[in-house]
Each structure stands twice: as C-alpha cells, then as structure tokens.
C-alpha positions in Angstrom: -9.5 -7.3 5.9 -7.5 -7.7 2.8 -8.5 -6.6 -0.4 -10.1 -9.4 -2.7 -13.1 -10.1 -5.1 -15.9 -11.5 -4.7 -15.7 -15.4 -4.1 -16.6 -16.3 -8.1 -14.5 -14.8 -10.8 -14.2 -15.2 -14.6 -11.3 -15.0 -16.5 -11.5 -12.0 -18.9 -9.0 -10.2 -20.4 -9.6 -6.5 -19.8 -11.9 -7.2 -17.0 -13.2 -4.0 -15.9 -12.9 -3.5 -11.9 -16.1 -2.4 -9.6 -15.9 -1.1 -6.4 -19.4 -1.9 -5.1 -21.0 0.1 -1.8 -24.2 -1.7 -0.5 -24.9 -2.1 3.3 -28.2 -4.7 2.7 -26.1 -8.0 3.0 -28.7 -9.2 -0.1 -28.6 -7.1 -2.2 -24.5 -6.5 -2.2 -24.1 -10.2 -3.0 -27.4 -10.6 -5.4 -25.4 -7.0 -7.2 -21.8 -8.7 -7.5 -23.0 -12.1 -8.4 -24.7 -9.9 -11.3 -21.2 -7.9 -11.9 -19.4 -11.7 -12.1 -21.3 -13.2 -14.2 -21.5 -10.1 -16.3 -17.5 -10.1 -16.4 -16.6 -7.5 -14.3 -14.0 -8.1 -11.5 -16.0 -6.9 -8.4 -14.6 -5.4 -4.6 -17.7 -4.9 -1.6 -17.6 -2.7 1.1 -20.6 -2.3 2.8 -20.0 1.3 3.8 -18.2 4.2 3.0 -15.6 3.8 5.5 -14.8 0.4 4.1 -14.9 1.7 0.7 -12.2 4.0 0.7 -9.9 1.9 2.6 -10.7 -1.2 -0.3 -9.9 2.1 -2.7 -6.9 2.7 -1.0 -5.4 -0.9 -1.1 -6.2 -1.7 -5.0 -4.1 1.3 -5.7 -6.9 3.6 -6.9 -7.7 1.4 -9.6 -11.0 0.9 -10.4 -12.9 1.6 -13.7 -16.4 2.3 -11.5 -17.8 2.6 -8.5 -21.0 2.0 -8.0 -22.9 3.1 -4.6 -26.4 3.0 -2.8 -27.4 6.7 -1.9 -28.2 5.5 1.7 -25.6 4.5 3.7 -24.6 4.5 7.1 -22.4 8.0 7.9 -22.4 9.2 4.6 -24.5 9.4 1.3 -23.7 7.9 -2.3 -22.7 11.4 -2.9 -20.3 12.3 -0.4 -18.6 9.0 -1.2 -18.3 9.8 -4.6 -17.0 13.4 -3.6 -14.5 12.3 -1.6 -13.3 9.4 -4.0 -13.2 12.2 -7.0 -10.6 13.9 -5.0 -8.4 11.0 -4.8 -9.0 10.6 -8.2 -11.0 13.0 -10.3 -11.7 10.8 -13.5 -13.5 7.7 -11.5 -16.7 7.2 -12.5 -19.4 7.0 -9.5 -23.2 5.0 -10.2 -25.3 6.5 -7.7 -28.5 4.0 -6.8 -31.3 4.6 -4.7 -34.7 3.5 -4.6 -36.1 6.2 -3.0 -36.0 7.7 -6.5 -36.3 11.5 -5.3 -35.3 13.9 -8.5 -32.2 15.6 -6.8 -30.4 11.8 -6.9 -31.4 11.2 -10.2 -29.2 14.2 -11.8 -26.9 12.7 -14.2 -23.7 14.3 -15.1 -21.6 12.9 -17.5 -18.9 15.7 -17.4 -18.4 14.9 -13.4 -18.4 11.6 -13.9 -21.7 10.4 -11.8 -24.7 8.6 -13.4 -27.6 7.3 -11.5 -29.8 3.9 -11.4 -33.1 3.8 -9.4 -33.8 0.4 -7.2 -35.1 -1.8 -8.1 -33.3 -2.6 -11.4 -32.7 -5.7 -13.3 -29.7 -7.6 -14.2 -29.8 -6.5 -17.9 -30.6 -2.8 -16.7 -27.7 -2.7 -14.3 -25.3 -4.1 -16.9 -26.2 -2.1 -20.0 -25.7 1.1 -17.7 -22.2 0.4 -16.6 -21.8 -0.8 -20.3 -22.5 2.6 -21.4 -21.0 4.5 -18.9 -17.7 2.6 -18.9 -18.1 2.7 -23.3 -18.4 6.8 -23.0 -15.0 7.4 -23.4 -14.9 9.6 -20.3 -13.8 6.6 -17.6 -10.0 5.7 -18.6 -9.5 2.0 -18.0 -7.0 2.8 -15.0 -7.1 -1.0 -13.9 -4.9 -1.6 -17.0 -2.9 1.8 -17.1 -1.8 1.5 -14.2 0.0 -1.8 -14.8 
C-alpha cells in the first residue's frame, strides 16, 4: 500500500502531518475527517505494524502521531516507544477510553500527551493545537524539505 492521505485534503501552507493509529474502521475515518477539516495533512494505519511502515515511507516526517492505547499486537505506548527511537523528538497523543490513570500520564519532556475517548472535535483539535504550539515538536514535515 503506498503512502497517501486521506481521500479529502486542504491546501494549507505549513500543514502539519498526522500519522493516525486507530483499528475501529469508524472512528479512524470520523478522527481524520476531523484532522482535514481542521487542516492537518493526515496518514492511517490501522495498527502498529502498518504504522511504522507508513513512518518509514514519508521519510520520518511527521509533526504527530496520534494513537489508540488498544491495538492489536502492541499498545499506544510501545508504538510510541519504538517510533521515539527512530526519531526521538516525535510527538505521540496517546487515546484511550478506558481512561485508567497509568495512560493518562502526560509528559511533555518525552514528548507523549494523552486524550481520553470519547472526545470532541474542538477537544481533539485544541490538544494537538497545543501540543504542536509547545515548541518542543520541531515541524520536521518542513525541515526536512
């Protein structure tokens, strides 16, 4: 499968690129409808296996990636482990609805925030807002050309 977007896409200079991880069909195309209407350039993968492989072929640049906690073979947090060693400055949105205190540990020094399900459009897009407007995520979608 080659790398692409999302099917609906706005022109925006300085779009910001998402690398969304949802296995519930719904809910990945109700979350990057959200993104693309928000502005932000948006890749699914609906596991982790498919997630690092779309990481891979956009050349490791992403702005964000933003992951369910549950997932089949490997949680939100592995994912985000093993992307951080690819690239330790990418910034990983954990969200779960299961809402259990251990996921909803934010660290903004290691780069991983969390968002509990169910959230709502405006919710979802302030909280990328603000992680993306920390000055800790480095707009690599740009830097790197």
């Amino acid at each position: 499968m080659a790398l692409q977007p999302c099917a609906y896409t706005r022109e925006r200079s300085g779009r910001r690129r998402i690398l969304l991880v949802e296995d519930e069909p719904f809910v990945r195309e109700a979350t990057c409808s959200i993104l693309q209407n928000a502005g932000f350039e948006v890749f699914p993968a609906e596991d982790a296996c498919e997630a690092m492989r779309l990481y891979e072929e956009c050349g490791q640049r992403v702005d964000l990636v933003m992951t369910d906690m549950v997932l089949p073979g490997r949680t939100g947090q592995q994912l985000g482990q093993d992307l951080r060693q690819r690239s330790p400055e990418v910034a990983v949105l954990v969200t779960s609805g299961y809402g259990e205190a251990a996921y909803e540990t934010e660290s903004p020094e290691a780069r991983t925030y969390f968002l509990a399900k169910p959230y709502s459009r405006r919710a979802l897009v302030e909280k990328i807002e603000r992680i993306l407007q920390t000055g800790l995520v480095p707009h690599t979608a740009q830097q790197a050309g």
